[in-house]
C-alpha positions in Angstrom: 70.6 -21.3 126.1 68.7 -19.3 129.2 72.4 -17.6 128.8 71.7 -16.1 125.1 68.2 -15.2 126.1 69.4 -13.3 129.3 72.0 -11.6 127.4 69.6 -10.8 124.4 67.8 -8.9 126.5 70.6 -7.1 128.2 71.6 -5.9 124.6 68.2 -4.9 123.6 67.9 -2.6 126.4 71.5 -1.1 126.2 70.4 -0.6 122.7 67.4 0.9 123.4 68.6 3.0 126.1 71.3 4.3 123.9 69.0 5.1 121.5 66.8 6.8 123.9 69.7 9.1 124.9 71.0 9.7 121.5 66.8 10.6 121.0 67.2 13.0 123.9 70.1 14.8 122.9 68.3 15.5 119.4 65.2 16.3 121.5 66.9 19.0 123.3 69.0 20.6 120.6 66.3 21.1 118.6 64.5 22.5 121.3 67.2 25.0 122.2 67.3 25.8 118.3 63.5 26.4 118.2 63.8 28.7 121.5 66.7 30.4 120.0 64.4 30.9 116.2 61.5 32.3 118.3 63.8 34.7 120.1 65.1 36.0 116.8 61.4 35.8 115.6 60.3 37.9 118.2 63.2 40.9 118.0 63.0 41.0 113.7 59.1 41.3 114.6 59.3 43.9 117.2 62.2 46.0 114.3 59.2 45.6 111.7 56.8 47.0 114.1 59.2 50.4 115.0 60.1 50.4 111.2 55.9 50.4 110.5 55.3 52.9 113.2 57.9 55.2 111.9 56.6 54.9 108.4 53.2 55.9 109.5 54.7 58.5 111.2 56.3 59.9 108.0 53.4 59.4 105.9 51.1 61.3 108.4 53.2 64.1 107.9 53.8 64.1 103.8 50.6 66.2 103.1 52.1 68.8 105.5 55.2 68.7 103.9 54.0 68.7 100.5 52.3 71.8 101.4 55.5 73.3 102.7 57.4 72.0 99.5 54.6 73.9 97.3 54.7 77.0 99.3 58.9 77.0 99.1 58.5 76.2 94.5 56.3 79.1 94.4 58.1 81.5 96.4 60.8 80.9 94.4 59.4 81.0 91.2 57.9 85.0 92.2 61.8 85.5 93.2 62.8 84.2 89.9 60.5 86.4 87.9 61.6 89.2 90.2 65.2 88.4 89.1 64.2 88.6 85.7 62.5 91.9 85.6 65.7 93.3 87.6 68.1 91.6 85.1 65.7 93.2 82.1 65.6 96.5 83.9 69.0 96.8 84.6 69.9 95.9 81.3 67.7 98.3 80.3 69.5 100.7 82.1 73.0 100.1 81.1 72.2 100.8 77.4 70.4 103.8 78.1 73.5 105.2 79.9 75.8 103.5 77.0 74.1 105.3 74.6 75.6 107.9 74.3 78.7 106.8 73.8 77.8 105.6 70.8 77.4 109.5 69.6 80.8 110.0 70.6 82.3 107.5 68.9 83.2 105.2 71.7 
């Protein structure tokens, strides 16, 4: 009987140091996987932060470009209406020197 006990006990601790090492290993891949998250945490945190910066960057200069944009439509409407009156005189121009042609027949 002091033969069961002994052994009993024997078990129970080869049980329970298995358990503790099966524990461990758990311990320490979750560990390595937490360390690894954080890493990835860190760099996708650090992307977010350039990405921010360079937003701000852009948006500090949209009033200036806007500007420029509005300078550039107006510009080209004045060429536009320039275009116009040279297409109008020009057309202008062609008929007067058609004209007479239409006195000679032509």
């Amino acid at each position: 009987m002091d033969n069961a006990v002994g052994l009993s006990a024997i078990a129970l601790g080869v049980l329970v140091l298995a358990g503790l090492a099966i524990a461990g290993i758990a311990g320490l891949r979750l560990w390595r996987a937490v360390r690894s998250a954080q890493r990835r945490a860190t760099a996708a945190a650090a992307e977010l932060a350039a990405e921010t910066d360079r937003l701000s960057a852009s948006l500090a200069h949209l009033p200036e470009r806007q500007a420029e944009l509005q300078a550039s439509i107006t510009a080209l409407q004045r060429r536009a209406a320039a275009a116009a009156l040279l297409a109008r005189s020009a057309s202008e121009a062609l008929a007067v020197l058609r004209a007479p042609l239409r006195y000679l027949g032509r």
